[in-house]
Backbone as XML, in Angstrom:
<?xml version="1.0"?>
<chain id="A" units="angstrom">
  <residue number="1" name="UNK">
    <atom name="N" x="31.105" y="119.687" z="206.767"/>
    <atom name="CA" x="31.418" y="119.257" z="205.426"/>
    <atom name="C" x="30.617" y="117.993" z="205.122"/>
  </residue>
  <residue number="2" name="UNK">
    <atom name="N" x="30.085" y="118.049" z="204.091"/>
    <atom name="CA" x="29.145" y="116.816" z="203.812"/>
    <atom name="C" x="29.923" y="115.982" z="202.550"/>
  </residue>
  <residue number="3" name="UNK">
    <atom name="N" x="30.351" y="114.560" z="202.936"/>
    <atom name="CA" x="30.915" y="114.090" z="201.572"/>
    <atom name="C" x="30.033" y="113.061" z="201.991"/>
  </residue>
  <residue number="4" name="UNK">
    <atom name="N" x="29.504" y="111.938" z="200.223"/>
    <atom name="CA" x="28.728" y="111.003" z="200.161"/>
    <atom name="C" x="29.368" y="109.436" z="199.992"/>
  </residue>
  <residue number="5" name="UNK">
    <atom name="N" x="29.020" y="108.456" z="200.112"/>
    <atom name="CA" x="29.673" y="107.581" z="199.369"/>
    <atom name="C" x="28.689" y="106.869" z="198.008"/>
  </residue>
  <residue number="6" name="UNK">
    <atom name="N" x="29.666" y="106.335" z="197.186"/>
    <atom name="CA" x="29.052" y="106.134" z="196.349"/>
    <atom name="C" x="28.773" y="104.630" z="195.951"/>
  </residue>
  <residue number="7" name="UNK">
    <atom name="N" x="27.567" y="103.907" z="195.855"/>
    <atom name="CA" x="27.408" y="102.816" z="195.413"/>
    <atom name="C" x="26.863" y="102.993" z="193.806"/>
  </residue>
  <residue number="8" name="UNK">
    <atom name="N" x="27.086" y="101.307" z="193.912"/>
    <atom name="CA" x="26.594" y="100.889" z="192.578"/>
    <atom name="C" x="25.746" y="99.521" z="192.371"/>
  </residue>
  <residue number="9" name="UNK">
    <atom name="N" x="24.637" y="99.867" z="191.237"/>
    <atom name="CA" x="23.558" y="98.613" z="191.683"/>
    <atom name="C" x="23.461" y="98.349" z="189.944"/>
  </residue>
  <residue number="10" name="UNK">
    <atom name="N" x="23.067" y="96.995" z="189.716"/>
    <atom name="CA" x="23.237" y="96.734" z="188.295"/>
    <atom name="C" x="21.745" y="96.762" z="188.353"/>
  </residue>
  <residue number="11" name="UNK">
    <atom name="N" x="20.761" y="96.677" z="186.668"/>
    <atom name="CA" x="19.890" y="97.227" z="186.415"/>
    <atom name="C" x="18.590" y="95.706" z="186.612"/>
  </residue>
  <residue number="12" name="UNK">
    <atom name="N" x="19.248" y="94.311" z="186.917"/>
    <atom name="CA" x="18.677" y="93.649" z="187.337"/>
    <atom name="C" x="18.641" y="93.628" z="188.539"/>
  </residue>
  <residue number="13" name="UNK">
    <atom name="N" x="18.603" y="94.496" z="189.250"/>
    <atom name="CA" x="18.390" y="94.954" z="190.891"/>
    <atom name="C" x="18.395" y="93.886" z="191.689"/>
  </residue>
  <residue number="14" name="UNK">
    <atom name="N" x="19.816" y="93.346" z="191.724"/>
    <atom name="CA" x="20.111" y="91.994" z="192.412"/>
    <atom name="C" x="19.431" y="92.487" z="194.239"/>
  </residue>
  <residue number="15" name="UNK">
    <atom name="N" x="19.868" y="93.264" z="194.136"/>
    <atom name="CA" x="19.236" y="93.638" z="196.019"/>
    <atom name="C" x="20.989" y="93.587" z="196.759"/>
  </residue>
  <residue number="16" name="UNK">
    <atom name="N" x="21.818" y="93.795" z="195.672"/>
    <atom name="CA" x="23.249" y="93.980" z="196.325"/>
    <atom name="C" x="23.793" y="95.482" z="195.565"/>
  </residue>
  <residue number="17" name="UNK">
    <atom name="N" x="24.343" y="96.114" z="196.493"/>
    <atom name="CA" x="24.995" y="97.239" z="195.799"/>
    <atom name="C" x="26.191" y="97.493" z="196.378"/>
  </residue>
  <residue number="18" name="UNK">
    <atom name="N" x="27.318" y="97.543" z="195.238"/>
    <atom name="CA" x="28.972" y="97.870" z="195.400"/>
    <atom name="C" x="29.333" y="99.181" z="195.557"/>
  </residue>
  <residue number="19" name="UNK">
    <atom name="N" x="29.955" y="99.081" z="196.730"/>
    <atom name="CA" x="30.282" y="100.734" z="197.319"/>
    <atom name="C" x="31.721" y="100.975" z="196.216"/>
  </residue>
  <residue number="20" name="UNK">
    <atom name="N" x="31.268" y="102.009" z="195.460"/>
    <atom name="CA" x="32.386" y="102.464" z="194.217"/>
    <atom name="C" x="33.497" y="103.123" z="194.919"/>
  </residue>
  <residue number="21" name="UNK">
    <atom name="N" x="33.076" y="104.376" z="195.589"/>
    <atom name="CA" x="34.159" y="105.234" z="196.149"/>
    <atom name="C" x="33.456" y="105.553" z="197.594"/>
  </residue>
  <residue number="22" name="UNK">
    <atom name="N" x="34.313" y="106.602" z="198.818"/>
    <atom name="CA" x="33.410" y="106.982" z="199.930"/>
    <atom name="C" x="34.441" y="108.327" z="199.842"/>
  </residue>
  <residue number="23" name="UNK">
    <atom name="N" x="33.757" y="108.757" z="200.987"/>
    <atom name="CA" x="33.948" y="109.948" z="200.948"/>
    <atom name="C" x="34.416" y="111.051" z="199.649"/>
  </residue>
  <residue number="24" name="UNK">
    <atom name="N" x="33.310" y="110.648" z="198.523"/>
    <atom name="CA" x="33.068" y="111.398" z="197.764"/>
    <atom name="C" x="32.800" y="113.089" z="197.789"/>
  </residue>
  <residue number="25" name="UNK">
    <atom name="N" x="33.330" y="114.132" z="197.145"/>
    <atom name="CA" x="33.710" y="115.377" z="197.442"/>
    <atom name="C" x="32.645" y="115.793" z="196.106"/>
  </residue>
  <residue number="26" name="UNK">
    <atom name="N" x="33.089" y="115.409" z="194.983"/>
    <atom name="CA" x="32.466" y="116.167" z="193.223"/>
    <atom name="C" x="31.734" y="114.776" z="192.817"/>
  </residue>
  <residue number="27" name="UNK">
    <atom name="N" x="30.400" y="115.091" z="192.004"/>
    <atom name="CA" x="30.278" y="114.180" z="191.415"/>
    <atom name="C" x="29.531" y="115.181" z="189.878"/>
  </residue>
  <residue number="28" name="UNK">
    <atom name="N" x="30.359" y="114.611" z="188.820"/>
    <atom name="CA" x="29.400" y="115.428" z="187.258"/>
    <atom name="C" x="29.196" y="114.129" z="186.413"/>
  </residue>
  <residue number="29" name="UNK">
    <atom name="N" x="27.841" y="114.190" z="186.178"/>
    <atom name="CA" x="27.467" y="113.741" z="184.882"/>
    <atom name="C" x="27.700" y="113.826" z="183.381"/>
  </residue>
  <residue number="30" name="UNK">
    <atom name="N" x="27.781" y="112.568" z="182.665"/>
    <atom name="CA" x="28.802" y="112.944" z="181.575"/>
    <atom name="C" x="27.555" y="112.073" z="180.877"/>
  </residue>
  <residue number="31" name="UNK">
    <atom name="N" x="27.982" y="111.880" z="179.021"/>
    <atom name="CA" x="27.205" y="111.811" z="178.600"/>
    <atom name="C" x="26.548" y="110.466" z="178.672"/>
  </residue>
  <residue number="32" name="UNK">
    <atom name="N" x="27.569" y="109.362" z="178.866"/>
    <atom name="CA" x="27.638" y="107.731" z="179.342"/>
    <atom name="C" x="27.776" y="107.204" z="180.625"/>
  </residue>
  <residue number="33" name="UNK">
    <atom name="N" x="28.769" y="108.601" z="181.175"/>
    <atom name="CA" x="29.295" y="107.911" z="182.475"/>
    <atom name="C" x="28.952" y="109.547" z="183.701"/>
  </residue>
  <residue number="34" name="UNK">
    <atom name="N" x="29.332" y="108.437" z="184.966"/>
    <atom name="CA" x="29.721" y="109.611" z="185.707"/>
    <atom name="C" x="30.703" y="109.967" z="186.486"/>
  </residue>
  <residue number="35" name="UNK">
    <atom name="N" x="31.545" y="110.615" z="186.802"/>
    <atom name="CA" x="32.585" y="111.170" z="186.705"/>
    <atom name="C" x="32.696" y="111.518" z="188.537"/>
  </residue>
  <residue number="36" name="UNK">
    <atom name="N" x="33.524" y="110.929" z="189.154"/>
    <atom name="CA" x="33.453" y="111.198" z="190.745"/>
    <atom name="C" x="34.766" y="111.031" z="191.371"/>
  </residue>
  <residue number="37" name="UNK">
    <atom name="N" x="34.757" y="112.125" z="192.224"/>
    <atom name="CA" x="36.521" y="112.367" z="192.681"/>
    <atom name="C" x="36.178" y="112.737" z="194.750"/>
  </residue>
  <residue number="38" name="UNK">
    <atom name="N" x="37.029" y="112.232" z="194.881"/>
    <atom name="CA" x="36.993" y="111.879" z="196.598"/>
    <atom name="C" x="37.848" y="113.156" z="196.859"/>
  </residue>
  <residue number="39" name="UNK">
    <atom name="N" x="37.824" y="113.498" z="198.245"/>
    <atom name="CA" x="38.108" y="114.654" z="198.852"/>
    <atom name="C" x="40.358" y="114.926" z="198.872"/>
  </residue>
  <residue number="40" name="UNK">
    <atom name="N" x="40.418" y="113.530" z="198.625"/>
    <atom name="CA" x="41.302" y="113.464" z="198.528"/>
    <atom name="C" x="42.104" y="113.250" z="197.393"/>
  </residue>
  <residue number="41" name="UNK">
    <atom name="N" x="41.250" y="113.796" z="196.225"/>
    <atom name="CA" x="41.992" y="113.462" z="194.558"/>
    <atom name="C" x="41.637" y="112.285" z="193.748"/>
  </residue>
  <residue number="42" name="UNK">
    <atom name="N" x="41.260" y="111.097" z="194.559"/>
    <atom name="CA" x="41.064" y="110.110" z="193.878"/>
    <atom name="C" x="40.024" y="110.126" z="192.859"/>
  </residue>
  <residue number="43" name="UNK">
    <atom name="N" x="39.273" y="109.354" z="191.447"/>
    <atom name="CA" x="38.784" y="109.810" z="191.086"/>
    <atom name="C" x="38.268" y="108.154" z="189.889"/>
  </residue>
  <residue number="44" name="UNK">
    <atom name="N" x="37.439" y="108.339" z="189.718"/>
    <atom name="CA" x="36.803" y="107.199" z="188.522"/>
    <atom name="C" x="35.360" y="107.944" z="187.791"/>
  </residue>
  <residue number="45" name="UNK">
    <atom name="N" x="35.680" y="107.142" z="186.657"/>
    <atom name="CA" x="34.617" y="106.993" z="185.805"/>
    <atom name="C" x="33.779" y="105.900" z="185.721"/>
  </residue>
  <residue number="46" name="UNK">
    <atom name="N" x="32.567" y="106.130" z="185.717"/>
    <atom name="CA" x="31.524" y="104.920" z="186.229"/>
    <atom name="C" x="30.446" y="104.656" z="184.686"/>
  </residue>
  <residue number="47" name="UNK">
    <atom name="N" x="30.395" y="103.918" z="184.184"/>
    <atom name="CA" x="29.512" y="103.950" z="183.008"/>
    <atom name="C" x="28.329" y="103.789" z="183.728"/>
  </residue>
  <residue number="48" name="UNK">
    <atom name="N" x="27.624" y="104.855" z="184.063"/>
    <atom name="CA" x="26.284" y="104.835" z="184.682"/>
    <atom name="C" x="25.121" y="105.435" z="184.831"/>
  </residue>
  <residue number="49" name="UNK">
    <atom name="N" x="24.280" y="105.769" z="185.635"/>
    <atom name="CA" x="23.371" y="106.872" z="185.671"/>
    <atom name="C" x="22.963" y="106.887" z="187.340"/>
  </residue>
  <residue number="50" name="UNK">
    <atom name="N" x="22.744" y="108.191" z="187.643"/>
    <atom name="CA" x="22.610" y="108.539" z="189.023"/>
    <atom name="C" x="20.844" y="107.552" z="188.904"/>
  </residue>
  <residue number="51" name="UNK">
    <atom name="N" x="20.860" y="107.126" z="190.427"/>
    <atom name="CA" x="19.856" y="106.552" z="190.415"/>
    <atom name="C" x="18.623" y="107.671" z="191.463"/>
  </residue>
  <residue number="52" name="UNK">
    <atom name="N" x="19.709" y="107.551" z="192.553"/>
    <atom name="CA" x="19.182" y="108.452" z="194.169"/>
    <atom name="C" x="20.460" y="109.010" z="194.640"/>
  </residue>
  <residue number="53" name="UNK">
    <atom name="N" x="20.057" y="110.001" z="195.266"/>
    <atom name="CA" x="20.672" y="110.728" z="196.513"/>
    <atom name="C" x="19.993" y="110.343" z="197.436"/>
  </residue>
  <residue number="54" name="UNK">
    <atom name="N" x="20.684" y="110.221" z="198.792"/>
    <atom name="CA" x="19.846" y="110.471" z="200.003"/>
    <atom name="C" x="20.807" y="111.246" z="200.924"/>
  </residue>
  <residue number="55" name="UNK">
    <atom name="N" x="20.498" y="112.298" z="201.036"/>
    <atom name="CA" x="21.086" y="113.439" z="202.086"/>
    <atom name="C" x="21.460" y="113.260" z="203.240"/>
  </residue>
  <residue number="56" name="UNK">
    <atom name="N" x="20.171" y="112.440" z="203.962"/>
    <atom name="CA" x="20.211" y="112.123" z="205.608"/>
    <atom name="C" x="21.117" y="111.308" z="205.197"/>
  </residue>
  <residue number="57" name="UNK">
    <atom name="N" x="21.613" y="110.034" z="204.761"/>
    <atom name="CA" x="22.107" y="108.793" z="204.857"/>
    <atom name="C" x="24.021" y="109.289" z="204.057"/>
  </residue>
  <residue number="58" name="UNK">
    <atom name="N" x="23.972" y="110.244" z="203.455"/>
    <atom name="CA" x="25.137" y="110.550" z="202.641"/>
    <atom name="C" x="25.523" y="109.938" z="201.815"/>
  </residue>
  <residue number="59" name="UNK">
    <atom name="N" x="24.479" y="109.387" z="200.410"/>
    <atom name="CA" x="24.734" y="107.889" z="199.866"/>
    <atom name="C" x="24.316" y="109.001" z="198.439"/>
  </residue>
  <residue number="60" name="UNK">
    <atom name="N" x="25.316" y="107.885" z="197.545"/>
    <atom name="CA" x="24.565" y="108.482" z="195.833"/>
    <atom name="C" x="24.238" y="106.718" z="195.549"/>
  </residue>
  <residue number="61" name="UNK">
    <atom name="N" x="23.224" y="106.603" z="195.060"/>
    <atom name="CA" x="23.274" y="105.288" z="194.359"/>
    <atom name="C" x="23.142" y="105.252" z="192.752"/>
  </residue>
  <residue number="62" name="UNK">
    <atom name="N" x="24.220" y="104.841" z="192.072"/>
    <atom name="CA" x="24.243" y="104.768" z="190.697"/>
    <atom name="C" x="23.417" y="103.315" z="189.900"/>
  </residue>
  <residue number="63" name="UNK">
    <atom name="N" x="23.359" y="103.261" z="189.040"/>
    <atom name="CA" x="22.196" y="102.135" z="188.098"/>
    <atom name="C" x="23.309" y="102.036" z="186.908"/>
  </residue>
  <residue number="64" name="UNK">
    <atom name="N" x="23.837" y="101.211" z="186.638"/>
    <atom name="CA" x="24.389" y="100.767" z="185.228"/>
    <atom name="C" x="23.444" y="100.980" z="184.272"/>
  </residue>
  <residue number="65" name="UNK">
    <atom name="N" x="24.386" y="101.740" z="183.306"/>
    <atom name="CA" x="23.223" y="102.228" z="182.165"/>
    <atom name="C" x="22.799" y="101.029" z="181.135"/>
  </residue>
  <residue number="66" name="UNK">
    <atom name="N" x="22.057" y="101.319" z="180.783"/>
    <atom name="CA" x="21.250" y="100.291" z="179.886"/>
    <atom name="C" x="21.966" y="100.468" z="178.430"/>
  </residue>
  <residue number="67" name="UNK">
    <atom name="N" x="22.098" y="99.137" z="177.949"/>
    <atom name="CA" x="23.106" y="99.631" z="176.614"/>
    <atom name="C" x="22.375" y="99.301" z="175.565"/>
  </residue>
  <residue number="68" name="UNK">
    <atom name="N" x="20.707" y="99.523" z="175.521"/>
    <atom name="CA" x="19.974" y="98.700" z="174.332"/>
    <atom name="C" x="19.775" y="97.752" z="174.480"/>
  </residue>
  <residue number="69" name="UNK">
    <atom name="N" x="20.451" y="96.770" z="174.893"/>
    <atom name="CA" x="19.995" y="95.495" z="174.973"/>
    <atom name="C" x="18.921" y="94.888" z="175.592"/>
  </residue>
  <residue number="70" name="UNK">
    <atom name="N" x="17.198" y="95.375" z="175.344"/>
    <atom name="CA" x="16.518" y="95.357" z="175.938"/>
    <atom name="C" x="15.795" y="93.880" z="175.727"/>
  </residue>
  <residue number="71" name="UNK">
    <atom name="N" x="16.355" y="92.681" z="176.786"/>
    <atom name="CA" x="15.961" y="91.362" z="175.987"/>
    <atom name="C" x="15.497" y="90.472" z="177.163"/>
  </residue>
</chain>
């Protein structure tokens, strides 16, 4: 069984990333956010965008979406 965990990195790529959930089971993309539920029911909405997968490592890394504010 392969579950991932999921971080999160803000879009000024501090070089730190917050582990959101682990042992992640589902993850769907929504139109703002993304939508991720653990093997065990748990479940959040992330205002974000998939950044990477990495398979070998079992990691999703998400990017806070950009809200326009391009300044």
């Amino acid at each position: 069984m392969c579950l991932a965990d999921v971080y999160l990195t803000d879009r000024q790529q501090t070089g730190t990333d917050e582990l959101v959930l682990a042992d992640v089971a589902y993850i769907e993309c929504e139109q703002d956010s993304v939508f991720i539920s653990t093997l065990l029911g748990e479940t959040k909405i992330v205002q974000a965008e998939i950044r990477a997968v990495d398979f070998m490592k079992n990691t999703v890394t998400l990017r806070t979406k950009d809200n326009g504010n391009n300044g």
